[in-house]
C-alpha positions in Angstrom: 8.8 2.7 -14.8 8.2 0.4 -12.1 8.6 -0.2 -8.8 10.4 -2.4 -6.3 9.1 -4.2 -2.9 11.0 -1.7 -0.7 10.2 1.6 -2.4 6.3 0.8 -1.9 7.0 0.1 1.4 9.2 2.8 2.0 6.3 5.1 0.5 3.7 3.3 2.7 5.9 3.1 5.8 6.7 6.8 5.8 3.2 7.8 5.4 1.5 5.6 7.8 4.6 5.1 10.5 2.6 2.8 12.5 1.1 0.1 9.7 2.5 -3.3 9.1 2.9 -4.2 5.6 3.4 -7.2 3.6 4.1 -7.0 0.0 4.3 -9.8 -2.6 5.3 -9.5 -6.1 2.7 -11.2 -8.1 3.6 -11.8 -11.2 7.2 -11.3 -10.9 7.8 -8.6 -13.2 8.0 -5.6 -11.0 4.9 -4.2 -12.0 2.0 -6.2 -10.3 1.9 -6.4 -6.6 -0.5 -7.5 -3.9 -0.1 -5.6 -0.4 -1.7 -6.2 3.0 -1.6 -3.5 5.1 -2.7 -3.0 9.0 -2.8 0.4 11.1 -4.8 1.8 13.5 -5.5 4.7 11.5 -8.2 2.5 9.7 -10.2 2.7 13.1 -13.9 3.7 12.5 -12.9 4.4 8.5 -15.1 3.0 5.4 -12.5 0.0 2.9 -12.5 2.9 0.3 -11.2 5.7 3.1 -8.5 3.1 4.2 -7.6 2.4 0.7 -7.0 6.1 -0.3 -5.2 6.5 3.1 -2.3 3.6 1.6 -2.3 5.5 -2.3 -2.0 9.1 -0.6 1.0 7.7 1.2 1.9 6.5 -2.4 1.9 9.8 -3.3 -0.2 9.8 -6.7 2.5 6.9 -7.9 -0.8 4.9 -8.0 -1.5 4.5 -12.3 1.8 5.9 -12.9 4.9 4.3 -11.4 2.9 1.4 -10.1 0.6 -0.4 -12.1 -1.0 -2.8 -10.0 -1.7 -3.1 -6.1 -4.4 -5.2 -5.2 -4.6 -3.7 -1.1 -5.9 -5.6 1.7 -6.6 -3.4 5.0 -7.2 -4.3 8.0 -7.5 -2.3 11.2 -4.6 -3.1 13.8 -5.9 -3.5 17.4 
């Protein structure tokens, strides 16, 4: 099953409150998506902590509900 644009960011947005997200569909199909995400909870945190920090706010949809998410992170100042 997958997802849309606004329940990712719903999911994200809800577990990081304070990130920025931009989300684009990338092959138009609902399934394969490329997000860019910025929060100050990245501060001081290794790419592969930040990136677990965006799927646990997916809560485990990651492989399931949501095929693809190729993540950016960045750490908002």
């Amino acid at each position: 099953m997958a997802m849309s644009i606004e329940e990712i960011q719903t999911l994200i947005q809800t577990g990081m409150p304070d990130a920025e997200i931009e989300i684009k569909d990338l092959a138009g199909d609902g399934d394969h998506y490329a997000a860019t995400v910025k929060s100050a909870a990245f501060a001081g945190k290794s790419r592969v902590q930040q990136h677990q920090l965006v799927y646990q706010a997916l809560g485990g949809r990651m492989g399931d509900q949501l095929h693809a998410l190729a993540l950016t992170t960045l750490v908002k100042e």
